[in-house]
SESE-619833 format. One record per residue (C-alpha): x, y, z; residue in three letters. Coordinates in pm, 1 decimal, padded with zeros to 6 digits, m for minus. Example, Ala and Ser with C-alpha at 12.3 -4.5 7.8 and 13.67 -1.06 7.14 Angstrom:
BEGIN
REC | c1 | c2 | c3 | resn
REC | 01230.0 | m00450.0 | 00780.0 | Ala .
REC | 01367.0 | m00106.0 | 00714.0 | Ser .
// end
This chain:
BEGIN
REC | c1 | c2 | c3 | resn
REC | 08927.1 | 12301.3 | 12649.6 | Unk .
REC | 09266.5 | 12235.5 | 12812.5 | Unk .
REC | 09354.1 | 11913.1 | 12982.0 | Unk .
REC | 09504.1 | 12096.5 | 13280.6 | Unk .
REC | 09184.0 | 12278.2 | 13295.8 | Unk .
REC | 08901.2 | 11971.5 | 13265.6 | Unk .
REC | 09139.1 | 11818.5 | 13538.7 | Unk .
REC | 09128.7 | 12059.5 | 13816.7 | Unk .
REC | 08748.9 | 12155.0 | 13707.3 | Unk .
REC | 08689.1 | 11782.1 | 13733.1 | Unk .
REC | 08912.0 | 11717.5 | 14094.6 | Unk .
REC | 08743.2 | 12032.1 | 14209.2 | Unk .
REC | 08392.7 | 11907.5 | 14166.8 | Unk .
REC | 08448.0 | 11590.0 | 14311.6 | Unk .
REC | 08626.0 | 11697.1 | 14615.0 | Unk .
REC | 08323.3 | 11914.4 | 14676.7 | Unk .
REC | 08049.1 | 11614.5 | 14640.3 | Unk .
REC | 08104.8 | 11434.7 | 14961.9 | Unk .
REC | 07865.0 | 11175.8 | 14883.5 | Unk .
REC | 08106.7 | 11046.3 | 14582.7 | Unk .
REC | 07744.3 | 11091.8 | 14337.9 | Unk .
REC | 07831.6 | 11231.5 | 13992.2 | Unk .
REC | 07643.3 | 11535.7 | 13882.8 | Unk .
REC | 07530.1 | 11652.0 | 13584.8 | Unk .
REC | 07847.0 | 11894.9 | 13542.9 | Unk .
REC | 08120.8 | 11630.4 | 13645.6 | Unk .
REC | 07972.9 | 11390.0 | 13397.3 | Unk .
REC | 07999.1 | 11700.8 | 13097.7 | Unk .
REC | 08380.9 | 11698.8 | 13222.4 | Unk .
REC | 08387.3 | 11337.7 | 13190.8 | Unk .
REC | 08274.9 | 11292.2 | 12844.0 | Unk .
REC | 08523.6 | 11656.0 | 12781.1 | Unk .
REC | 08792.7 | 11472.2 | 12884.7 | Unk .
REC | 08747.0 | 11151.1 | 12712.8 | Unk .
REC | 08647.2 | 11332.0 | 12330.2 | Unk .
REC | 09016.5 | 11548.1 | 12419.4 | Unk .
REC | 09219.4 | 11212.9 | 12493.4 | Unk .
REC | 09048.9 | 11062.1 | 12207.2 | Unk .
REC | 09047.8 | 11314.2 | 11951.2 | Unk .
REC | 09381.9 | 11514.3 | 12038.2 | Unk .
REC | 09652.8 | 11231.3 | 12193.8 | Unk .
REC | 09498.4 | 10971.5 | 11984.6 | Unk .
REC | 09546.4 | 11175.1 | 11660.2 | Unk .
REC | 09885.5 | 11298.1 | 11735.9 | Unk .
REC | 10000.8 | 10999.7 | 11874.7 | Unk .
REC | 10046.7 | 11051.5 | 12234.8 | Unk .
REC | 09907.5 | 10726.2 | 12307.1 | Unk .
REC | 10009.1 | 10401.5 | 12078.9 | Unk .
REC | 09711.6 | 10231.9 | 11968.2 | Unk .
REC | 09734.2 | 09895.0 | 11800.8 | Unk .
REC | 09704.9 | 09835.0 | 11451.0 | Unk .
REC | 09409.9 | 09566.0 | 11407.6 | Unk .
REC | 09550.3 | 09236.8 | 11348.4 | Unk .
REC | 09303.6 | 09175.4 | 11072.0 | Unk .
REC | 09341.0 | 09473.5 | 10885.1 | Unk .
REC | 09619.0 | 09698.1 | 10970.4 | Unk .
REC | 09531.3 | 10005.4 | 10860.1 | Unk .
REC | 09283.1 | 10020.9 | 11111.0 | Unk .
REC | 09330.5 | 10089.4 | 11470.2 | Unk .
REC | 09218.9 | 09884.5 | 11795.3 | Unk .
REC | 09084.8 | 10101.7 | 12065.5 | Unk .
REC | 09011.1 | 09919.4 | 12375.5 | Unk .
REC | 08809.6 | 10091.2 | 12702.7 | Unk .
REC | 08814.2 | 09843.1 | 12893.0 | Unk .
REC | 08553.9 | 09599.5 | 13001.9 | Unk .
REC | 08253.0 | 09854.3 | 13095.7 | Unk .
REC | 08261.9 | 09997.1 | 12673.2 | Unk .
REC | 08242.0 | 09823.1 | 12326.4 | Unk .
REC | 08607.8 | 09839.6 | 12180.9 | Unk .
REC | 08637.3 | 10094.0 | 11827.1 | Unk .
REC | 08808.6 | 10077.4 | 11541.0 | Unk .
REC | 08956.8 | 10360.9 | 11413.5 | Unk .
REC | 08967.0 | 10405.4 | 11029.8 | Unk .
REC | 09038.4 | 10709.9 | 10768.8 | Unk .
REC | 08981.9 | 10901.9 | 11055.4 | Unk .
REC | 08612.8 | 10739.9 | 11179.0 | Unk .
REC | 08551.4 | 10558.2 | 11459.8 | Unk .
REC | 08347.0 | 10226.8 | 11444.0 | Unk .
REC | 08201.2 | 09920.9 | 11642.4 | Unk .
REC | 08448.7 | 09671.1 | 11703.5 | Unk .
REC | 08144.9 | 09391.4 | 11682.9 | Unk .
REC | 08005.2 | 09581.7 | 11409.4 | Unk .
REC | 08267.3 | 09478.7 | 11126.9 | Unk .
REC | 08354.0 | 09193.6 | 11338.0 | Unk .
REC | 07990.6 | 09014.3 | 11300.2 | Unk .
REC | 08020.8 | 09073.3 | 10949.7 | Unk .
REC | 08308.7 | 08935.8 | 10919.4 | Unk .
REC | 08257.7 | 08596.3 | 11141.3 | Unk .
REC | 07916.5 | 08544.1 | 10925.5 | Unk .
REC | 08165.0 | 08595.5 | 10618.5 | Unk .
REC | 08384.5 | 08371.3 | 10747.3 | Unk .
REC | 08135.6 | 08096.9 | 10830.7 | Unk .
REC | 07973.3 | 08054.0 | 10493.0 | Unk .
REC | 08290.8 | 08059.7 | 10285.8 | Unk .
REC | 08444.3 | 07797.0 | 10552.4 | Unk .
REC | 08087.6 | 07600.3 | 10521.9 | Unk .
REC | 08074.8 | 07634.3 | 10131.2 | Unk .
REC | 08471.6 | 07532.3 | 10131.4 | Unk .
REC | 08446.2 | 07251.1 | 10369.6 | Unk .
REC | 08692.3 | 07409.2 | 10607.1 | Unk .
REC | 08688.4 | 07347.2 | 10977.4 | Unk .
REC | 08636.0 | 07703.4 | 11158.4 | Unk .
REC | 08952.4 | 07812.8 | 11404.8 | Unk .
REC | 09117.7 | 08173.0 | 11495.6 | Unk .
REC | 09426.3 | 08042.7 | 11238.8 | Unk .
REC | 09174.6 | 08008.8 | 10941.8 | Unk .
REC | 09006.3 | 08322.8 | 11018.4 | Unk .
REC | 09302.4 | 08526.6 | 11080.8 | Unk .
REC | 09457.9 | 08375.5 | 10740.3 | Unk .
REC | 09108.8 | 08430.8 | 10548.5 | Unk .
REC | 09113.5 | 08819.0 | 10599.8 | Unk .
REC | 09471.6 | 08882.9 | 10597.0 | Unk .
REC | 09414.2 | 08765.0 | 10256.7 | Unk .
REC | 09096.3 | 08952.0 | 10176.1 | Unk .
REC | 09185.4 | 09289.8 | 10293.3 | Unk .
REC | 08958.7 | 09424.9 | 10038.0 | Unk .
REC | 08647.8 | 09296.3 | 10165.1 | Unk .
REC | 08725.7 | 09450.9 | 10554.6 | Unk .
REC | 08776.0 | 09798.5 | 10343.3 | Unk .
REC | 08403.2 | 09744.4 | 10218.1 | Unk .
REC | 08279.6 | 09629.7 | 10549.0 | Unk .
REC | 08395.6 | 09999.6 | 10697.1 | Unk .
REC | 08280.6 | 10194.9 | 10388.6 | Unk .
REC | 07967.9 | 10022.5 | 10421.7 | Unk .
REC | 07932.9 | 10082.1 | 10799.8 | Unk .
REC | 07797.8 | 10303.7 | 10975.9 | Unk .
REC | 08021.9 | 10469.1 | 11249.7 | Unk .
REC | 08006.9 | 10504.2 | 11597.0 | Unk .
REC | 07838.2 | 10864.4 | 11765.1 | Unk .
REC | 08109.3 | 11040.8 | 11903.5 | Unk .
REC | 07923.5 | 11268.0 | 12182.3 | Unk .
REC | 08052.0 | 11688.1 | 12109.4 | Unk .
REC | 08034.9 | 11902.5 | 12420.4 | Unk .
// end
């Protein structure tokens, strides 16, 4: 479906619900409108998205506060906590078996230097539902 259309079909719907509650129609618009941004100006690169600062060939997608920020890698989406849990217990028992005091610097240092173990943690991850309309 085209933006331009979802848009008006979505501005139309609302304007005609004067007591602002979202139907069952409006909210299939919604969730329209959020797989086109996400799968269409994401993947041509309408919107700049972030490389992760932990692992750069992986994209940071934030929503806001209300949604669970995604990481976008060889074209899947994932939970941000997802591989980021991993990787804090990672990080934990190789700074408690190493005697090192835990801080964002040593983290940030520890993966930037074990970029292959982040590439496991997504190929061993199961990604995140994208709802199709």
């Amino acid at each position: 479906m085209r933006i331009n259309k979802v848009i008006e079909d979505l501005e139309s719907i609302i304007a005609k619900n004067s007591k602002g509650m979202i139907d069952t129609k409006t909210k299939k618009l919604i969730i329209e409108l959020e797989d086109y941004i996400k799968h269409t100006l994401w993947e041509n690169r309408v919107i700049d998205i972030p490389k992760w600062k932990y692992f750069e060939e992986a994209l940071f997608i934030y929503h806001g506060d209300w949604n669970d920020p995604e990481l976008k890698y060889n074209g899947k989406l994932y939970n941000y906590y997802d591989i980021e849990n991993a990787m804090t217990e990672n990080f934990r028992d190789y700074a408690e078996d190493n005697n090192i005091e835990w801080s964002e610097e040593g983290f940030t240092y520890y993966f930037k230097h074990n970029q292959e173990y982040i590439k496991e943690l997504f190929e061993n991850t199961k990604e995140v539902l994208v709802w199709k309309t």
